[in-house]
PQR file with spaces between the fields and no chain letter, atoms N, CA, C, O and H, PARSE charges and radii, in Angstrom:
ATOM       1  N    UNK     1      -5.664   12.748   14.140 -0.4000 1.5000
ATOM       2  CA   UNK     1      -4.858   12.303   13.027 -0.0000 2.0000
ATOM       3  C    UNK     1      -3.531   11.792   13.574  0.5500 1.7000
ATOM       4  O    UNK     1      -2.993   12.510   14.417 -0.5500 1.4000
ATOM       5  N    UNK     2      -2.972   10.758   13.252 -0.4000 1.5000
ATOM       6  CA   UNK     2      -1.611    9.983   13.726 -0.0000 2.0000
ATOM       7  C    UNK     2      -0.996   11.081   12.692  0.5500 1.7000
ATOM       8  O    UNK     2      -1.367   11.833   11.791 -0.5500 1.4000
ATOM       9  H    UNK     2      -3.409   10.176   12.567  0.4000 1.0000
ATOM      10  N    UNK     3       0.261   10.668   13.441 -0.4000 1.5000
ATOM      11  CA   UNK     3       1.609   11.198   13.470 -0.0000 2.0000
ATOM      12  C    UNK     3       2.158   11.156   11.766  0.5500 1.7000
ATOM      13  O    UNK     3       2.778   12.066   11.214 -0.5500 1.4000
ATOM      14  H    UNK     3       0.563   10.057   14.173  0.4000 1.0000
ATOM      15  N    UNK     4       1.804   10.044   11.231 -0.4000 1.5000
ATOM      16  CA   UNK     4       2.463    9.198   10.210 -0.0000 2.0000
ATOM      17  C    UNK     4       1.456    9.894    8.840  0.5500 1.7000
ATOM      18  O    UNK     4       1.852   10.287    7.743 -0.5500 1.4000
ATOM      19  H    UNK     4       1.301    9.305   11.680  0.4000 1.0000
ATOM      20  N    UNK     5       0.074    9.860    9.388 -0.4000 1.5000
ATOM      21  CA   UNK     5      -0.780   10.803    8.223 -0.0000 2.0000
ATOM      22  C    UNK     5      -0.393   12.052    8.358  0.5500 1.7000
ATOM      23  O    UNK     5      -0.243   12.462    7.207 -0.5500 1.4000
ATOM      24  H    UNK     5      -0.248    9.541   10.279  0.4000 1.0000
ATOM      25  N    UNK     6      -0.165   12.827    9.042 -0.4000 1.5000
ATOM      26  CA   UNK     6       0.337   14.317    9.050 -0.0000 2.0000
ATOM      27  C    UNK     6       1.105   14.572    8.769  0.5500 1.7000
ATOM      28  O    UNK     6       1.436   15.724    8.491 -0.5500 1.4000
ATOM      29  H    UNK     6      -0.286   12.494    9.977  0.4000 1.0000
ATOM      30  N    UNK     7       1.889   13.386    8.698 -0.4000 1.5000
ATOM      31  CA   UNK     7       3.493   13.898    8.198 -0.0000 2.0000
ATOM      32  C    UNK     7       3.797   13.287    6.368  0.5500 1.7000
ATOM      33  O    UNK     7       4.391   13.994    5.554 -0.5500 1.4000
ATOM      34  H    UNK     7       1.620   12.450    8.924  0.4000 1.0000
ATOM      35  N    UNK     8       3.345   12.129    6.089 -0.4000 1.5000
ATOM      36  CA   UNK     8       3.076   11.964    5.219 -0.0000 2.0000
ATOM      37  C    UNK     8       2.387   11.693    3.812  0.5500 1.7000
ATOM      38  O    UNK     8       2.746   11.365    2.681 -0.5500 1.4000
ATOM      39  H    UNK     8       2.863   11.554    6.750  0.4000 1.0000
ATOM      40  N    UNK     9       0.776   12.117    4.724 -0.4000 1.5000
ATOM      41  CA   UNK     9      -0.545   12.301    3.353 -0.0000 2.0000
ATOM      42  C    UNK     9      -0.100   13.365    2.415  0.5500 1.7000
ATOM      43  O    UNK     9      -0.390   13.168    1.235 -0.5500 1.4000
ATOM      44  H    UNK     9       0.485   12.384    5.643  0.4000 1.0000
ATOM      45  N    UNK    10       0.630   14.595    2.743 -0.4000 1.5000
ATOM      46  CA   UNK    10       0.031   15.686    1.948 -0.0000 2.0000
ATOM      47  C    UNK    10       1.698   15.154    0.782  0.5500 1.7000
ATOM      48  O    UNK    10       1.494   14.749   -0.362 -0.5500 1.4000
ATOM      49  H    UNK    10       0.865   14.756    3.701  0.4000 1.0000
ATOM      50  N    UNK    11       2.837   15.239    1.215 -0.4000 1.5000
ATOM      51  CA   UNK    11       4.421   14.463    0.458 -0.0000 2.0000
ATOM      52  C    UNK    11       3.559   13.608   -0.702  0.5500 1.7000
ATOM      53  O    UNK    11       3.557   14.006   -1.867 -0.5500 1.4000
ATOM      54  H    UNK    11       3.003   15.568    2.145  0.4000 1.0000
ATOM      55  N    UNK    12       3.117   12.883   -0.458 -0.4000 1.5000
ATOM      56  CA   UNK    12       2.276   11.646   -0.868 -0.0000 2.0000
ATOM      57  C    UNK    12       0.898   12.134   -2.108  0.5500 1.7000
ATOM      58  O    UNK    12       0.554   11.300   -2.946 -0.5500 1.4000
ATOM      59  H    UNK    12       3.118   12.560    0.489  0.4000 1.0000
ATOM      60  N    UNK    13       0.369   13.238   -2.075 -0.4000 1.5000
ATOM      61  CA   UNK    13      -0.708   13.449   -2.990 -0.0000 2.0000
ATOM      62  C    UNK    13      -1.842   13.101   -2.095  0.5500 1.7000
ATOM      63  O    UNK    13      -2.897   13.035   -2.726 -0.5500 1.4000
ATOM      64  H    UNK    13       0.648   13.915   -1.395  0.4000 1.0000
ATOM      65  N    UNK    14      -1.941   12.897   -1.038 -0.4000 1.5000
ATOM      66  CA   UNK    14      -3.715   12.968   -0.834 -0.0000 2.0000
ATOM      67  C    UNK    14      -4.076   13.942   -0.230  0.5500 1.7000
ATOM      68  O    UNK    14      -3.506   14.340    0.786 -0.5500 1.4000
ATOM      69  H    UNK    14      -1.084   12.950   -0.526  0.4000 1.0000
ATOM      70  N    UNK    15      -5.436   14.685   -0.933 -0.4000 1.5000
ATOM      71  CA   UNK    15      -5.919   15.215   -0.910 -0.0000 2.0000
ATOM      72  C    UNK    15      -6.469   15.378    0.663  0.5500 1.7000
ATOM      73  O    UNK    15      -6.208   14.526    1.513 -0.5500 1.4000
ATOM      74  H    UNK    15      -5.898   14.362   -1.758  0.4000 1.0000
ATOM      75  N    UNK    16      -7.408   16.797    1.002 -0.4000 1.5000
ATOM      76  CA   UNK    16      -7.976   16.454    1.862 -0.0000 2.0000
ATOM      77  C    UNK    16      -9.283   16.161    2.480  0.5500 1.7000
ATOM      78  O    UNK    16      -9.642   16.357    3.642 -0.5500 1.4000
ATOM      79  H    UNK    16      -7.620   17.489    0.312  0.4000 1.0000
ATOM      80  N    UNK    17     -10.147   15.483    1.143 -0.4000 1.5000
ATOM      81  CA   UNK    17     -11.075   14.602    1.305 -0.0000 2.0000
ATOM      82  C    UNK    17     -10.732   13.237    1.459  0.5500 1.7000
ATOM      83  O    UNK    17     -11.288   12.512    2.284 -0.5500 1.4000
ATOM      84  H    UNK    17      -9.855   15.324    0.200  0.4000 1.0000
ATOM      85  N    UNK    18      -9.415   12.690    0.338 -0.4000 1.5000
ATOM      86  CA   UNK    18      -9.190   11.372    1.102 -0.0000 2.0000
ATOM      87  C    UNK    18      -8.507   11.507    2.321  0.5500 1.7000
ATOM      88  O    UNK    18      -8.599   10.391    2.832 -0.5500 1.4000
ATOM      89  H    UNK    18      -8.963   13.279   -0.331  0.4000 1.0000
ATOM      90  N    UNK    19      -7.742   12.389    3.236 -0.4000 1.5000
ATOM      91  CA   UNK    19      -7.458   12.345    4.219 -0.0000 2.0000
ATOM      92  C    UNK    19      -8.388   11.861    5.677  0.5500 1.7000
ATOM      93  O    UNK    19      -8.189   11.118    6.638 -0.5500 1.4000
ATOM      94  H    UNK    19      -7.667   13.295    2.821  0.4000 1.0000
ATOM      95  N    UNK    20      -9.633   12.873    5.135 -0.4000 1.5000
ATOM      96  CA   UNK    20     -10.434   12.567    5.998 -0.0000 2.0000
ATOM      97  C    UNK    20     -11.480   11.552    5.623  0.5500 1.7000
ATOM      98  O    UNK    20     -12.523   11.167    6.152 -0.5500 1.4000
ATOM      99  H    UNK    20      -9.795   13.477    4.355  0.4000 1.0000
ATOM     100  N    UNK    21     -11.013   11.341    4.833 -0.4000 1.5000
ATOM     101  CA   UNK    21     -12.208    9.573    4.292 -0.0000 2.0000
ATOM     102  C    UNK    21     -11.177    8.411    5.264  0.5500 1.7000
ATOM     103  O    UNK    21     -11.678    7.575    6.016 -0.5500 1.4000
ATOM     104  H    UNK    21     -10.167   11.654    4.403  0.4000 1.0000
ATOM     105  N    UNK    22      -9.876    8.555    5.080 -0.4000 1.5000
ATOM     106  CA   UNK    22      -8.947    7.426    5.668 -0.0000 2.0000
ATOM     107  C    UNK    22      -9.290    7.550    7.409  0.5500 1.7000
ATOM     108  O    UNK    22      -9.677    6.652    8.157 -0.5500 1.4000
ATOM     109  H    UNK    22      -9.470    9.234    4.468  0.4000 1.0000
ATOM     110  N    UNK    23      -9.087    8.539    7.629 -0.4000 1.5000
ATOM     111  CA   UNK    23      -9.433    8.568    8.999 -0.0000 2.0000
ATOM     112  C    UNK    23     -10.953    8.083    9.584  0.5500 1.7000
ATOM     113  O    UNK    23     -11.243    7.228   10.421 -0.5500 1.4000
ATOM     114  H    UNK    23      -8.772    9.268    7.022  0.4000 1.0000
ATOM     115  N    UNK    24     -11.930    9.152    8.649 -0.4000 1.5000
ATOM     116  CA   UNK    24     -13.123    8.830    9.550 -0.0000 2.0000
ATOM     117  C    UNK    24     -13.832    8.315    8.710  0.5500 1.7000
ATOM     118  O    UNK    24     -14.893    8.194    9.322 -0.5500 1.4000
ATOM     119  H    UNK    24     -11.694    9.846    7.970  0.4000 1.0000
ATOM     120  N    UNK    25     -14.068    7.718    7.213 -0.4000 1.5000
ATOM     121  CA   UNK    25     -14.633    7.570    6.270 -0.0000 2.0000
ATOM     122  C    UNK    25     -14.937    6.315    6.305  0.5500 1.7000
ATOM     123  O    UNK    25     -14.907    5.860    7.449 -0.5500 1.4000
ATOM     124  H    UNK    25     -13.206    7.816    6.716  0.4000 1.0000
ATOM     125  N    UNK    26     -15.276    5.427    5.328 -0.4000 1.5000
ATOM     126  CA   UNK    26     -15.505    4.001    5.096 -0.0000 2.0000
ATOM     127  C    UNK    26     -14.936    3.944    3.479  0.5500 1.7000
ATOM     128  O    UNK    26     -14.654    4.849    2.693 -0.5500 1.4000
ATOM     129  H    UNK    26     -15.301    5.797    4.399  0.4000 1.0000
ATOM     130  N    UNK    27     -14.894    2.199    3.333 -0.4000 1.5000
ATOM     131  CA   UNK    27     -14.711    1.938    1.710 -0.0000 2.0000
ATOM     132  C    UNK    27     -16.279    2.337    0.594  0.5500 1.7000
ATOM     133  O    UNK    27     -16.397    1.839   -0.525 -0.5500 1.4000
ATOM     134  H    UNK    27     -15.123    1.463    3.971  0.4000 1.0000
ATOM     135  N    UNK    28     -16.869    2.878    0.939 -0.4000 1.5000
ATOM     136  CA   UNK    28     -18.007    3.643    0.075 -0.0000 2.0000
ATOM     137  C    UNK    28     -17.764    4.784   -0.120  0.5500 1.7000
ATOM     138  O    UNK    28     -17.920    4.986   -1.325 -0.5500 1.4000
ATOM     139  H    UNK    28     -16.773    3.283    1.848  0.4000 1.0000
ATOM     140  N    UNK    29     -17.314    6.107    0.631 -0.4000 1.5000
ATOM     141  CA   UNK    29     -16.719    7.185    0.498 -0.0000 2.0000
ATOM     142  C    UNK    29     -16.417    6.991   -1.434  0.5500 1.7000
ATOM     143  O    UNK    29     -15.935    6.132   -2.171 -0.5500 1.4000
ATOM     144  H    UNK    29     -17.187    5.942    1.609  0.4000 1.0000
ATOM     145  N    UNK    30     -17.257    8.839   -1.637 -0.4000 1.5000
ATOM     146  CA   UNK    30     -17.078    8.682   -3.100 -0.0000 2.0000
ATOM     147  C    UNK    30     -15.200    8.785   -3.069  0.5500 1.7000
ATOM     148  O    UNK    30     -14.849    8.059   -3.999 -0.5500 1.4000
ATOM     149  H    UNK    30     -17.649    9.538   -1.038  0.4000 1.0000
ATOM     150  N    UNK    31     -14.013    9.341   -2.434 -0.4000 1.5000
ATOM     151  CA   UNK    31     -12.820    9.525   -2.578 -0.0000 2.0000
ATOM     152  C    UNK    31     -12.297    8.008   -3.110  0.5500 1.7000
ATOM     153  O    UNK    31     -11.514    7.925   -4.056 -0.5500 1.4000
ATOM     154  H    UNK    31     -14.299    9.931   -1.678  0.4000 1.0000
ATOM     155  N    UNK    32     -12.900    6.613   -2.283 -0.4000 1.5000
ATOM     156  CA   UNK    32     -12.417    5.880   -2.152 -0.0000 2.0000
ATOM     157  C    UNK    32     -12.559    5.335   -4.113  0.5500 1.7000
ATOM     158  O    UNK    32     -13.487    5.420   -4.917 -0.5500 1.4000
ATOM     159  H    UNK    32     -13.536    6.681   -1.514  0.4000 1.0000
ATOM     160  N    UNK    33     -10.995    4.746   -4.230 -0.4000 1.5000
ATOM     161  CA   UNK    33     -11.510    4.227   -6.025 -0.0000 2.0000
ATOM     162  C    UNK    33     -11.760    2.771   -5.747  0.5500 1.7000
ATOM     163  O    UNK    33     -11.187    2.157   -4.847 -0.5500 1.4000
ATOM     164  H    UNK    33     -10.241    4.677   -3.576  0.4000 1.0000
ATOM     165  N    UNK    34     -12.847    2.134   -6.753 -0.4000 1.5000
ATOM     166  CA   UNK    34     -13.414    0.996   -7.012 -0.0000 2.0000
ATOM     167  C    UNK    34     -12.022   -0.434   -6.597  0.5500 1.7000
ATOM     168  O    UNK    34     -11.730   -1.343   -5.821 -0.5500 1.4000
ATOM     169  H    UNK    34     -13.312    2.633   -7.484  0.4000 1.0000
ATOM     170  N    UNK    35     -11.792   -0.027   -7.257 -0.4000 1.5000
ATOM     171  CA   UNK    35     -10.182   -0.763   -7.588 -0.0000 2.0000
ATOM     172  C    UNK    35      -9.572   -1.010   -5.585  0.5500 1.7000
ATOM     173  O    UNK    35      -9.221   -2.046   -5.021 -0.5500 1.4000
ATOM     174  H    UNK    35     -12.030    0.712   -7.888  0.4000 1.0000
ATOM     175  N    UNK    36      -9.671    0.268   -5.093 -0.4000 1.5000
ATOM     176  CA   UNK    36      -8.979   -0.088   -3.402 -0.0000 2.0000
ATOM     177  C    UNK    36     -10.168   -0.350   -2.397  0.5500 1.7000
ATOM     178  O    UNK    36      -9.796   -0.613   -1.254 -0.5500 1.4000
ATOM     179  H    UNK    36      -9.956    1.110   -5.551  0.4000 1.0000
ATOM     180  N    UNK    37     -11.532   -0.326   -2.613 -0.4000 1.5000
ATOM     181  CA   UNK    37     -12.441   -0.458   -1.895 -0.0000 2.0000
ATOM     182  C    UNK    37     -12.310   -1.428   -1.162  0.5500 1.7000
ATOM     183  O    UNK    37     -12.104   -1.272    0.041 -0.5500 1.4000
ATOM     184  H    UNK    37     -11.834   -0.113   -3.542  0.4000 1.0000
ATOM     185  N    UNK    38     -12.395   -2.546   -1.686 -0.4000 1.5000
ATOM     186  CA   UNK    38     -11.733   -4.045   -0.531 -0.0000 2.0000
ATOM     187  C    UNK    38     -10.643   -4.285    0.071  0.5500 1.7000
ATOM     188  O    UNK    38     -10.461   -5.423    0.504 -0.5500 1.4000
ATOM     189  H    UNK    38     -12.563   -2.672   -2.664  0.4000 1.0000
ATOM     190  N    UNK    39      -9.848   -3.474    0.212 -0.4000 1.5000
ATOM     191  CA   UNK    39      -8.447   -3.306    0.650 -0.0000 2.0000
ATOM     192  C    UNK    39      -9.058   -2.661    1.688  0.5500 1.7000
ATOM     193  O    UNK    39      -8.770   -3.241    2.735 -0.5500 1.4000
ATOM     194  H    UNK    39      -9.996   -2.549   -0.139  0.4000 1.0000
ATOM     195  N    UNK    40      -9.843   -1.629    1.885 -0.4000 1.5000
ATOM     196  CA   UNK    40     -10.490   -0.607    2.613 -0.0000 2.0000
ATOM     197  C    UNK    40     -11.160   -1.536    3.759  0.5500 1.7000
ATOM     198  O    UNK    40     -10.731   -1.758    4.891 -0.5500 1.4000
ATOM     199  H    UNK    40     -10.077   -1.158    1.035  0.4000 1.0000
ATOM     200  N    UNK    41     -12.239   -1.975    3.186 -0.4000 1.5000
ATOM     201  CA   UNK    41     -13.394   -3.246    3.473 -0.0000 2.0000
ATOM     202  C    UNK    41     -12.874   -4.224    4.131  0.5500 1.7000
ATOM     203  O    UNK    41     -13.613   -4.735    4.973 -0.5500 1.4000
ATOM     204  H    UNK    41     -12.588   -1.795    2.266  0.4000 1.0000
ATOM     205  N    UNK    42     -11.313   -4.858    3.955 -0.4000 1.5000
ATOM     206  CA   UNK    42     -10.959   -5.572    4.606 -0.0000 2.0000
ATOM     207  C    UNK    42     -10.097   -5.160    5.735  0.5500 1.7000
ATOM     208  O    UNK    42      -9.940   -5.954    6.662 -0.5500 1.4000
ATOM     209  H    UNK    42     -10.713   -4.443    3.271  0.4000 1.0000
ATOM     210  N    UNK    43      -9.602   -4.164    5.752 -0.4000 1.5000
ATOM     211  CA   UNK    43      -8.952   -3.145    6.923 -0.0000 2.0000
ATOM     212  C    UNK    43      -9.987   -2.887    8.230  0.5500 1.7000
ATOM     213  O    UNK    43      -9.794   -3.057    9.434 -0.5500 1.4000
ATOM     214  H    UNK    43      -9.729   -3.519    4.999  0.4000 1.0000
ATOM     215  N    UNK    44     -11.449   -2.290    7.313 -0.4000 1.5000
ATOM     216  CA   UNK    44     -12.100   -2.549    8.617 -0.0000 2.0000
ATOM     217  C    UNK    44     -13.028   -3.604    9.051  0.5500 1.7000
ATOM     218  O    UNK    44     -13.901   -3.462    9.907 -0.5500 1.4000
ATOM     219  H    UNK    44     -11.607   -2.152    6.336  0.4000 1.0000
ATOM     220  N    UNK    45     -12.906   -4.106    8.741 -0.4000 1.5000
ATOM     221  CA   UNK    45     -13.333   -5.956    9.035 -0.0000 2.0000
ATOM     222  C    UNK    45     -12.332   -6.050   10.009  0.5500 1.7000
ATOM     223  O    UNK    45     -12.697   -5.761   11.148 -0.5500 1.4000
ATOM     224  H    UNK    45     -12.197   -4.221    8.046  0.4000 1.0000
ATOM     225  N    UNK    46     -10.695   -6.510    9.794 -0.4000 1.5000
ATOM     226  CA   UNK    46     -10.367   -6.821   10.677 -0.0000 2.0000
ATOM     227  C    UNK    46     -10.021   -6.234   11.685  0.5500 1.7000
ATOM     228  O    UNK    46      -9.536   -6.809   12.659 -0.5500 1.4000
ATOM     229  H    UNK    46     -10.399   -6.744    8.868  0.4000 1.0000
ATOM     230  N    UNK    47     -10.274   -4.646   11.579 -0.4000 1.5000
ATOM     231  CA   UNK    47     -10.181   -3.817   12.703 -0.0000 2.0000
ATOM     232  C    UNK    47     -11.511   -4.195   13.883  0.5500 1.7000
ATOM     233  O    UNK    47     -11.577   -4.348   15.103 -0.5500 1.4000
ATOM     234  H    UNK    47     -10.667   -4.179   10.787  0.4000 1.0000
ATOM     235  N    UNK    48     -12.265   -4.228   12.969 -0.4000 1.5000
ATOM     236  CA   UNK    48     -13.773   -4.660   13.785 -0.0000 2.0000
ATOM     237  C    UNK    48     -13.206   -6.153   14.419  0.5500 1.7000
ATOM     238  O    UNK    48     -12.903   -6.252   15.608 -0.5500 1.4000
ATOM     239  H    UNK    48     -12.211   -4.105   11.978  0.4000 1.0000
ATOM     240  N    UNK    49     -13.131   -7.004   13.703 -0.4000 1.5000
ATOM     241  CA   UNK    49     -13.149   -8.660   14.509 -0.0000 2.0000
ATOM     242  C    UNK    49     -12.210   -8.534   15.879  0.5500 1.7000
ATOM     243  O    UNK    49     -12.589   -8.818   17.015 -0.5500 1.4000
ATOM     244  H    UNK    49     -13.376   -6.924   12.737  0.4000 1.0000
ATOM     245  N    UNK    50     -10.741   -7.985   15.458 -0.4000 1.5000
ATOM     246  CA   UNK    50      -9.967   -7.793   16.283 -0.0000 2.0000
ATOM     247  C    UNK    50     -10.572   -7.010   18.263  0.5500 1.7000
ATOM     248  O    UNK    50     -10.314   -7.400   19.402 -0.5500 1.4000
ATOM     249  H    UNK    50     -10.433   -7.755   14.535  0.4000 1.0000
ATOM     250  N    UNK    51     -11.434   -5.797   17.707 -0.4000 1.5000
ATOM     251  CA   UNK    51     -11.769   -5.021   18.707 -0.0000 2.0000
ATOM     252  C    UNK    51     -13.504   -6.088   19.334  0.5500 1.7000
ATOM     253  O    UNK    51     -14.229   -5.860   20.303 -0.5500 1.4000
ATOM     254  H    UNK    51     -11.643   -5.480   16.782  0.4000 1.0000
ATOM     255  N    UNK    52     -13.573   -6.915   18.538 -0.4000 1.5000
ATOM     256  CA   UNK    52     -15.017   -7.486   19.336 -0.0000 2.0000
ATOM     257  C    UNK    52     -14.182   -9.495   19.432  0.5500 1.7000
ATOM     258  O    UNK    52     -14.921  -10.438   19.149 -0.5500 1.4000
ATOM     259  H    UNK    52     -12.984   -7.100   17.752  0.4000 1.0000
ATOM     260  N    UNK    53     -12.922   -9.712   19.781 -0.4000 1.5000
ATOM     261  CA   UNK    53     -12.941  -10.821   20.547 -0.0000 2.0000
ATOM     262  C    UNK    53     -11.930  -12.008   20.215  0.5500 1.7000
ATOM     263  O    UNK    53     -11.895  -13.099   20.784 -0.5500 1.4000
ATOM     264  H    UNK    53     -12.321   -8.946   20.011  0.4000 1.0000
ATOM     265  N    UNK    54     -11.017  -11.514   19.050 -0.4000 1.5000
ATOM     266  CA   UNK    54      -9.929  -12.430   18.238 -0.0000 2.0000
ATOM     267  C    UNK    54     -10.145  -11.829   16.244  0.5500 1.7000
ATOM     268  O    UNK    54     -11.208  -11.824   15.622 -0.5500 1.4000
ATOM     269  H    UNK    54     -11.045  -10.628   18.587  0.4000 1.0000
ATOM     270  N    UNK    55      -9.292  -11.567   15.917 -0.4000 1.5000
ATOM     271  CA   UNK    55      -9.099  -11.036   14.406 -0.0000 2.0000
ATOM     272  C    UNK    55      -8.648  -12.506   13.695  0.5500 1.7000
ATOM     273  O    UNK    55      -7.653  -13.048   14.177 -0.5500 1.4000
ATOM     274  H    UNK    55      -8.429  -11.571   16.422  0.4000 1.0000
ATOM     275  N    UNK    56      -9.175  -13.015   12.835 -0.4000 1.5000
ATOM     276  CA   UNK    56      -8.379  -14.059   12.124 -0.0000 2.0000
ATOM     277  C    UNK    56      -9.037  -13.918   11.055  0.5500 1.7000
ATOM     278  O    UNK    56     -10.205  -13.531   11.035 -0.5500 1.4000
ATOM     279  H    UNK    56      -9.983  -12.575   12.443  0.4000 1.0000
ATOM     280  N    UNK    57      -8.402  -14.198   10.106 -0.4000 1.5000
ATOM     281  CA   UNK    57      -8.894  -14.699    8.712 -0.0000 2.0000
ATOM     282  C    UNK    57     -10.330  -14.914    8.564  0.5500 1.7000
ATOM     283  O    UNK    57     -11.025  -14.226    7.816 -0.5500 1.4000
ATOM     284  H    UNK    57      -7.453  -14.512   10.122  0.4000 1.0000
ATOM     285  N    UNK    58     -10.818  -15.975    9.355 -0.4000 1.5000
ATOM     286  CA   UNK    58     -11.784  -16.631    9.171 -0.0000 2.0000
ATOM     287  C    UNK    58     -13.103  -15.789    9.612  0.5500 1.7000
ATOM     288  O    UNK    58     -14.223  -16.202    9.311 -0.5500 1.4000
ATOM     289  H    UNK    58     -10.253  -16.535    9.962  0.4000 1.0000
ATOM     290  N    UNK    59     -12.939  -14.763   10.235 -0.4000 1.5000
ATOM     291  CA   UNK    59     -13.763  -14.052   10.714 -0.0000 2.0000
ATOM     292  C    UNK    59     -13.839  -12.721    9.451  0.5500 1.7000
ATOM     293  O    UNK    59     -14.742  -11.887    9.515 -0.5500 1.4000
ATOM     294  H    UNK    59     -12.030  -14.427   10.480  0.4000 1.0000
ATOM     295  N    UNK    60     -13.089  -12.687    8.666 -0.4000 1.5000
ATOM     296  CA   UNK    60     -13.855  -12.014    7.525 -0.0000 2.0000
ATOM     297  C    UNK    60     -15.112  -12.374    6.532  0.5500 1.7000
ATOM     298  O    UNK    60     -15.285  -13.517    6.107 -0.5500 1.4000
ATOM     299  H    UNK    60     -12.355  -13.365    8.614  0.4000 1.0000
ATOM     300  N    UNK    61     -15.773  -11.522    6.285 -0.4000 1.5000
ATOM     301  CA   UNK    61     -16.669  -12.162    4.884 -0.0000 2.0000
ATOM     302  C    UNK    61     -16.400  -11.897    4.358  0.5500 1.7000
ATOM     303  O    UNK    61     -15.830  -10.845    4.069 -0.5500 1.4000
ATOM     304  H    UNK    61     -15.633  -10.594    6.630  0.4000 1.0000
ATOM     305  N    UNK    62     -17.067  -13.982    3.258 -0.4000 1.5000
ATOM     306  CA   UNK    62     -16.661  -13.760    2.137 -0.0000 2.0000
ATOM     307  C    UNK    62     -17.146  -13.212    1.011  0.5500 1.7000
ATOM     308  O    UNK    62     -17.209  -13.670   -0.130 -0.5500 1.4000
ATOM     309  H    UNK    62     -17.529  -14.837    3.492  0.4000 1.0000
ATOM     310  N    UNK    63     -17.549  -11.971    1.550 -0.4000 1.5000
ATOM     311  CA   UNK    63     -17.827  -11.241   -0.023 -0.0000 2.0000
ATOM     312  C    UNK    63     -16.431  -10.614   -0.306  0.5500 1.7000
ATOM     313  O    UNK    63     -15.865  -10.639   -1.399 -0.5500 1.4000
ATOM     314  H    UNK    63     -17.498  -11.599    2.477  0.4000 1.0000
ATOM     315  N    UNK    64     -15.893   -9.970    0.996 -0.4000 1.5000
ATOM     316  CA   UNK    64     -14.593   -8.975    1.081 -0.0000 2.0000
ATOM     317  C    UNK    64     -13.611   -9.699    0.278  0.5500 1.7000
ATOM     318  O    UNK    64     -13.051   -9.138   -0.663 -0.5500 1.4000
ATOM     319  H    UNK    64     -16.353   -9.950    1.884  0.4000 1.0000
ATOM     320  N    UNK    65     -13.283  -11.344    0.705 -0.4000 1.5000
ATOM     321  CA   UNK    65     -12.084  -12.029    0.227 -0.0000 2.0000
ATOM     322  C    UNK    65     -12.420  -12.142   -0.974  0.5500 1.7000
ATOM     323  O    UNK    65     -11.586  -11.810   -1.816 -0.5500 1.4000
ATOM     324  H    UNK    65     -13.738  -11.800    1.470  0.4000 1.0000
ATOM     325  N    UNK    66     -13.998  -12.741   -1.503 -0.4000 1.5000
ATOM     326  CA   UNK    66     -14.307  -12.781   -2.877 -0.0000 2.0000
ATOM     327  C    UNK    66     -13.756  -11.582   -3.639  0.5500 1.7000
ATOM     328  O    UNK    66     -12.935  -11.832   -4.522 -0.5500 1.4000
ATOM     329  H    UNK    66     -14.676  -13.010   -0.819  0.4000 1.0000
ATOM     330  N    UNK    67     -14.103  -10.288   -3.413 -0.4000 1.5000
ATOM     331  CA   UNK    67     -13.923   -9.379   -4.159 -0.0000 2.0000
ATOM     332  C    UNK    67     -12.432   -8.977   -4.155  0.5500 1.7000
ATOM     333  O    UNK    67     -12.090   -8.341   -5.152 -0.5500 1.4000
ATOM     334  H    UNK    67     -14.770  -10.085   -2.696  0.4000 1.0000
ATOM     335  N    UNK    68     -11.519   -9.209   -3.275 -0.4000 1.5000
ATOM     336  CA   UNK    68     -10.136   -8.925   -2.826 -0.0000 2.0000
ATOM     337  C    UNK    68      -9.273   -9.905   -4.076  0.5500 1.7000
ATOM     338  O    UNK    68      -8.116   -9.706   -4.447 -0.5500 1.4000
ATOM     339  H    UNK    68     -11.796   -9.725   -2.465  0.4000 1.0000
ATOM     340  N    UNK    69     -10.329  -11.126   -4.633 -0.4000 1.5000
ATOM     341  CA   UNK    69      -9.502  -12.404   -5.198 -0.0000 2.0000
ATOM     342  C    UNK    69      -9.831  -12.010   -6.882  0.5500 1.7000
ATOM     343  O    UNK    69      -9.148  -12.382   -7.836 -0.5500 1.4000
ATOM     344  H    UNK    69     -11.269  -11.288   -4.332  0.4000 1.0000
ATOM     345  N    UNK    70     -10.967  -11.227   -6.935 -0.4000 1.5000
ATOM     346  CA   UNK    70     -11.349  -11.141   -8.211 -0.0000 2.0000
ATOM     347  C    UNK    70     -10.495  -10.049   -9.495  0.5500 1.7000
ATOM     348  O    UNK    70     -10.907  -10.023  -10.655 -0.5500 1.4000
ATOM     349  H    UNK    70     -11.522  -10.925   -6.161  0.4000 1.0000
């Protein structure tokens, strides 16, 4: 757990199922709400593109941006 979740998840209200959904979880996690799922979805998209070879925009799908726009 970083420095920044330990010090400020619990100040903050999250619980500690979303704690450990943020850390090790995905945007499906029942914690995660409908409403932030693509916020989620697109966090690890570009965590993924970034760690396999250049992160840009364009390397997201567009279901993520679709649903991010809707």
């Amino acid at each position: 757990m970083g420095v920044h979740a330990a010090g400020f998840a619990k100040p903050l209200g999250f619980t500690d199922a979303q704690l450990f959904s943020a850390i090790h979880g995905s945007a499906e996690d029942p914690v995660c709400s409908q409403d932030k799922a693509p916020i989620f979805r697109l966090a690890d998209e570009l965590y993924a593109t970034n760690h396999s070879g250049g992160a840009t925009a364009r390397h997201v799908i567009t279901v993520t941006w679709t649903r991010l726009y809707a």
